[in-house]
VOMI-404151 format. One line per field, with one value per residue: x, y, z of N, C-alpha, C, O, CB in turn. Coordinates in steps of 0.05 Angstrom, whole numbers, padded with zeros to 5 digits. Glycine has a CB too. Layout:
BEGIN
n_c1 (X, ...)
n_c2 (Y, ...)
n_c3 (Z, ...)
ca_c1 (X, ...)
ca_c2 (Y, ...)
ca_c3 (Z, ...)
c_c1 (X, ...)
c_c2 (Y, ...)
c_c3 (Z, ...)
o_c1 (X, ...)
o_c2 (Y, ...)
o_c3 (Z, ...)
cb_c1 (X, ...)
cb_c2 (Y, ...)
cb_c3 (Z, ...)
***
This chain:
BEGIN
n_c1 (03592, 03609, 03651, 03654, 03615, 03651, 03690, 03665, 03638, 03692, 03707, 03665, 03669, 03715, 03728, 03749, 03754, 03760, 03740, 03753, 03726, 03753, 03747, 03753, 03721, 03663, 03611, 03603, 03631, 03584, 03545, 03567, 03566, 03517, 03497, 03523, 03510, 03452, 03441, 03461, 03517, 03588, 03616, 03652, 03667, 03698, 03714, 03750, 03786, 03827, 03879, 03892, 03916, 03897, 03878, 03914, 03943, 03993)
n_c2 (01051, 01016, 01022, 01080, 01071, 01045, 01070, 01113, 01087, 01082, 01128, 01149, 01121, 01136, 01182, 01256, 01253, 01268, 01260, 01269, 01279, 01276, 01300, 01301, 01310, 01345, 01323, 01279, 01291, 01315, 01275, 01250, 01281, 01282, 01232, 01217, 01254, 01243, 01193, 01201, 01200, 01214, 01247, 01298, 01334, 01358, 01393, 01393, 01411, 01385, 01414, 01455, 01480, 01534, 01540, 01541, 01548, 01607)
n_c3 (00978, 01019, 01036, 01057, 01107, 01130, 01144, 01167, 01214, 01251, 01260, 01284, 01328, 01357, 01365, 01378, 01336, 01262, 01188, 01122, 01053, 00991, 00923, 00858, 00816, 00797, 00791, 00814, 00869, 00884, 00878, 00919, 00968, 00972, 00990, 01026, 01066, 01071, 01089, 01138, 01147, 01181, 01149, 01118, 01052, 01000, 00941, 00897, 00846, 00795, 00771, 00715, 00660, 00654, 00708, 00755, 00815, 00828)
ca_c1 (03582, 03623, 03678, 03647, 03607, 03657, 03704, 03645, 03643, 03721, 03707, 03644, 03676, 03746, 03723, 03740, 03762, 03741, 03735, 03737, 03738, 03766, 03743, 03773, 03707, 03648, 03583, 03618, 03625, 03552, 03534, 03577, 03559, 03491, 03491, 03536, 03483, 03424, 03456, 03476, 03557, 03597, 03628, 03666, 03667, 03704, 03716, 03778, 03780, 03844, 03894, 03894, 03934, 03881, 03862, 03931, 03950, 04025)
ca_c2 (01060, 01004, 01042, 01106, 01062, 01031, 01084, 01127, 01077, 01084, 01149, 01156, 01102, 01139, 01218, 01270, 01246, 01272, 01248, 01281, 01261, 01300, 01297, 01326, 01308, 01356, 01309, 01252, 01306, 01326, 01251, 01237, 01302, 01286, 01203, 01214, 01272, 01219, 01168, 01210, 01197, 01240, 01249, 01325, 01331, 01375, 01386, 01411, 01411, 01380, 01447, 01458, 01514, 01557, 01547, 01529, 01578, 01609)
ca_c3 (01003, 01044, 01046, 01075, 01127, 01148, 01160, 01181, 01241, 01260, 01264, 01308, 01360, 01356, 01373, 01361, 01301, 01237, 01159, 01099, 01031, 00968, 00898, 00832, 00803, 00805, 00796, 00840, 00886, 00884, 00887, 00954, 00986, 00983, 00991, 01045, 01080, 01070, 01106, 01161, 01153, 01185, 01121, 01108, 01030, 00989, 00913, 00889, 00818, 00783, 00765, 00693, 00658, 00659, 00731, 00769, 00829, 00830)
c_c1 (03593, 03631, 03669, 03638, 03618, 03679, 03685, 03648, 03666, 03715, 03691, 03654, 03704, 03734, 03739, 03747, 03741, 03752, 03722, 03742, 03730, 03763, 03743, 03749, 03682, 03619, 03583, 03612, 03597, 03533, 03536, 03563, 03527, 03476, 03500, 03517, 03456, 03424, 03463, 03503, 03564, 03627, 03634, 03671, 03670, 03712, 03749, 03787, 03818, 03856, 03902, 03906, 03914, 03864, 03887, 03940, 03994, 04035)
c_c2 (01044, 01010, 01065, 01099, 01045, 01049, 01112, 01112, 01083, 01110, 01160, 01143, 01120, 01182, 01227, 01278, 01259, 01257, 01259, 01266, 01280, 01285, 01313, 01337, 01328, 01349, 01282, 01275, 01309, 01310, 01251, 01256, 01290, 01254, 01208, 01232, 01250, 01197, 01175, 01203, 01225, 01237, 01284, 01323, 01358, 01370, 01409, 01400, 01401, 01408, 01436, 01485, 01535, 01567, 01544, 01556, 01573, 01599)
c_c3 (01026, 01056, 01059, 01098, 01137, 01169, 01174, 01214, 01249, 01266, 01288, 01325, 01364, 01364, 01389, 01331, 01280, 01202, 01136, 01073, 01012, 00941, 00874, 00817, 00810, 00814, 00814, 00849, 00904, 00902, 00912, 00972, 00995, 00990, 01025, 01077, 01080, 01090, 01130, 01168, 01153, 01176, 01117, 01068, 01015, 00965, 00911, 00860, 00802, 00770, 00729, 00685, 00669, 00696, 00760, 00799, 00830, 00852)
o_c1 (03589, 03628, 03682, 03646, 03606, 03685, 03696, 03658, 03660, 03722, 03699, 03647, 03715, 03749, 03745, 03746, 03716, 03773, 03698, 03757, 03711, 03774, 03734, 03748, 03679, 03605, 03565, 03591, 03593, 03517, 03517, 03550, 03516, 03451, 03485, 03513, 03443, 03405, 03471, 03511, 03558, 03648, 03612, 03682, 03653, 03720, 03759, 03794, 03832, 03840, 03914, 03906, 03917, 03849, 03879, 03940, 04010, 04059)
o_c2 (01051, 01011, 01068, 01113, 01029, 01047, 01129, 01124, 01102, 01112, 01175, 01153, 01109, 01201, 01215, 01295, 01261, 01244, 01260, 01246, 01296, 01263, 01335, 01359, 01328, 01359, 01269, 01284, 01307, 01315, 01251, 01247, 01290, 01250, 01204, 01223, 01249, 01187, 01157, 01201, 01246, 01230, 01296, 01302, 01376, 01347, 01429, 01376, 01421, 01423, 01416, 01505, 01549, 01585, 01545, 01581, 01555, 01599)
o_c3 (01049, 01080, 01079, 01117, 01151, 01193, 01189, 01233, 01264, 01290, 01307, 01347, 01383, 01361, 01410, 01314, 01281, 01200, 01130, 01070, 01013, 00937, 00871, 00807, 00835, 00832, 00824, 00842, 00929, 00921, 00928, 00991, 01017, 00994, 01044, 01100, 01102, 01104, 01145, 01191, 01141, 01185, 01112, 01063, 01015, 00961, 00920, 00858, 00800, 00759, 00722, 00698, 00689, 00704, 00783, 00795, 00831, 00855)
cb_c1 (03552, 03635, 03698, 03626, 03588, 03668, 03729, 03614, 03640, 03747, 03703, 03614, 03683, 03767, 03698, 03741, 03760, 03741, 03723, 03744, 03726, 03803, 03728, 03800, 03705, 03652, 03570, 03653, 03630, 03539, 03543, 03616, 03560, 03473, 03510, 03567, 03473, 03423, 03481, 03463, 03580, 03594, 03604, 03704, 03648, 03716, 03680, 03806, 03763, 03835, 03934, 03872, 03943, 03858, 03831, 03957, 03928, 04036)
cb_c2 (01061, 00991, 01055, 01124, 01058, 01004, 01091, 01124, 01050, 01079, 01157, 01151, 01057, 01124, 01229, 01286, 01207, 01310, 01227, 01311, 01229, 01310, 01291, 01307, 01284, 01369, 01302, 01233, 01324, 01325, 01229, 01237, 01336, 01306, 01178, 01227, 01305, 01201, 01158, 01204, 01180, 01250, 01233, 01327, 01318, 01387, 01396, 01407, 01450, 01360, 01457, 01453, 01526, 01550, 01521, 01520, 01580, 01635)
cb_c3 (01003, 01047, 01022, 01064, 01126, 01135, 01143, 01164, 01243, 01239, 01243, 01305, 01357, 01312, 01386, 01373, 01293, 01235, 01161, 01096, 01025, 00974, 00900, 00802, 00801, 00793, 00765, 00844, 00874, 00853, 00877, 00964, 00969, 00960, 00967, 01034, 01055, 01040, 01096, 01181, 01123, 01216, 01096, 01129, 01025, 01001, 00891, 00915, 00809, 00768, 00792, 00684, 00621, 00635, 00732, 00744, 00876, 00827)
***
């Protein structure tokens, strides 16, 4: 959580900057989304799932 609050700060002094952060993982995901919401970081959080045959786009 250093790392998010610290670049959480850089961010809020630096506007209209924004900050997201991308995870392959789905229950990480879940975690940050909702540590990061608790905390009030203005934290953007998206999941994007590692491309496997079965899921890859052309």
């Amino acid at each position: 959580m250093d790392q998010a609050t610290e670049q959480s700060d850089v961010v809020v002094a630096n506007q209209p900057t924004s900050l997201y952060w991308y995870f392959m993982q789905k229950n990480f995901y879940a975690w940050a989304t909702a540590e990061f919401g608790g905390k009030g970081l203005p934290i953007t959080t998206e999941y994007l799932p590692m491309p496997t045959p079965g899921n890859r786009q052309p």
